[in-house]
Residue, then its C-alpha position, 0 to 999 in steps of 0.5 A: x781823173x783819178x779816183x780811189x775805190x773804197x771797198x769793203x774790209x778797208x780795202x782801196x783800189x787807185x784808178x784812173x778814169x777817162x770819158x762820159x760816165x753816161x756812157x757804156x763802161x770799159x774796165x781795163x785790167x793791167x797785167x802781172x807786175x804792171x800798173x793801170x798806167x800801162x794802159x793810157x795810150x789805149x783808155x784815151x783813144x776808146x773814151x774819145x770814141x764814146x765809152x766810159x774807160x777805168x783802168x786801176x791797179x790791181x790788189x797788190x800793184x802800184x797804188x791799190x792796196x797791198x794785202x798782207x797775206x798775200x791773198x792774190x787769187x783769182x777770186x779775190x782780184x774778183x771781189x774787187x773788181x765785182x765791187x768797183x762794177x756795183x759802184x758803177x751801177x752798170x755792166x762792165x766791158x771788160x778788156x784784161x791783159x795777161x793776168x787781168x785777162x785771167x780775172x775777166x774770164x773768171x768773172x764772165x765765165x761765173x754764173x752769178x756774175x753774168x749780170x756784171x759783164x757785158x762784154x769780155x776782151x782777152x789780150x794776149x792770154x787764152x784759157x791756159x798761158x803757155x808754160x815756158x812763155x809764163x816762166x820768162x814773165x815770172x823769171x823777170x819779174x824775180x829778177x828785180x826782187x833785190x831792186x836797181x840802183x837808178x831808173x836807167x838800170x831798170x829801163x836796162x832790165x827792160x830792153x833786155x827783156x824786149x829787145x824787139x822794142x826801142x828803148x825810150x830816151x825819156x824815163x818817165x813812164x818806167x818811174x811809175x811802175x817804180x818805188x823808191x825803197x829806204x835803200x834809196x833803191x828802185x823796185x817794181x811797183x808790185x808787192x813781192x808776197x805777189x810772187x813768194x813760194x806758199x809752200x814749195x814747188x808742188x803745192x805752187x803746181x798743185x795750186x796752178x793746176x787749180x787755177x787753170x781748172x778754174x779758168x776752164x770751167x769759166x770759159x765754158x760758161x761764157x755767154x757775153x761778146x768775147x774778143x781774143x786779141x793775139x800778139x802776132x810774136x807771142x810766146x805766151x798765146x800760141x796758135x794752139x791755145x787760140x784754137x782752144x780758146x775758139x772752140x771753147x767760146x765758139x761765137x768769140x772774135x779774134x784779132x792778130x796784132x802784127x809786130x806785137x809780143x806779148x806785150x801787145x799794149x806797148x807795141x801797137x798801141x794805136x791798132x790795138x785800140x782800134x781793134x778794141x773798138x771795133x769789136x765794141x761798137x760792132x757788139x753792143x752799141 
């Protein structure tokens, strides 16, 4: 079912909804330069299983609200997602993937948010992404800014930045993480303020630094069942950032996805979920 979430300050969230509303919620926060259309393989197969699944675009990607200011911090993705859980009336399982893992963590980790969260799902990023993994995510993501001339040299820009992935035949899925501009040109399906320079390039570290601190600070407040899930290939979670992520929050699960990047989601869909799942029904039904 699609959905459009009202918030406060004429704010407006698009989402997709799966599942009995009686039944215990999971939100799935996409990524950085993605769309709640990434996640649809995985929000069926978990509201078959009995859970209430909402996938939305975050502020600034696909159909949700683009801020002028290019407001996009971690605390503001959070209002948004605290407002969508109090429209809900009850606790969210939350499950983020890159920066939507980033989001869930601030808001599980915040201590007057504890009410919100029931569990907390870590796909592929732990406290801190590593940093030459973060700079290709960002590095492609820049290289689109100027837009493609058909769907097909998007899916190109794809496959060359996944080449353990098999390039689709069928388009389709990519057009929704697309818009037509007046150019008649496709561009990414984000806001490009998402990734402007706010002031050059030691103010954007001093800022990331920040951000980091922040996610610090919330891991270890943590009390709700965590899950960290790994991309067995993943330049972005490495080994050495799982183990502090396990130390910091000492009773989390892990799960390594076999043949997976990054983008643990598109490669194994189907054990992604089912790890999901398993990690759900064993801490809180």
């Amino acid at each position: 079912m699609e959905k459009i979430y009202n918030l406060s300050n004429d704010r407006k969230i698009a989402a997709t909804e799966w599942g009995d509303t009686k039944d215990p919620m999971v939100i799935m926060l996409h990524g950085g330069g993605q769309t709640r259309h990434s996640w649809k393989g995985s929000a069926c197969k978990i509201a078959d299983l009995g859970f209430h699944v909402i996938t939305y675009d975050l502020r600034g990607h696909g159909e949700s609200f683009w801020d002028p200011n290019g407001d996009y911090t971690f605390n503001s993705h959070k209002d948004d997602l605290i407002e969508i859980i109090e429209q809900n009336n009850k606790k969210a399982n939350l499950v983020g993937a890159s920066l939507g893992g980033m989001i869930s963590l601030s808001l599980a980790g915040h201590e007057q948010d504890k009410d919100h969260c029931a569990s907390l799902s870590m796909v592929d990023i732990g406290i801190r992404p590593n940093d030459k993994g973060s700079e290709r995510i960002i590095g492609f993501m820049r290289s689109g800014l100027n837009g493609f001339s058909t769907v097909e040299e998007a899916a190109d820009a794809v496959s060359s930045y996944l080449p353990n992935r098999k390039r689709p035949k069928d388009t389709s899925g990519l057009e929704k993480n697309l818009r037509l501009g007046e150019d008649k040109r496709y561009y990414w399906h984000w806001d490009p303020l998402f990734l402007a320079d706010k002031g050059g390039q030691i103010k954007e570290r001093k800022e990331r630094e920040e951000r980091l601190k922040q996610l610090e600070h919330s891991a270890e407040r943590v009390t709700a069942p965590a899950l960290l899930v790994q991309g067995a290939l993943s330049d972005i979670l490495t080994d050495e950032e799982k183990e502090r992520f396990i130390e910091t929050i000492p009773h989390s699960k892990f799960a390594k996805i076999d043949d997976a990047t990054h983008m643990v989601v598109g490669d194994k869909n189907d054990i992604f979920a089912e790890a999901i799942v398993k990690f759900l029904t064993q801490s809180i039904l």
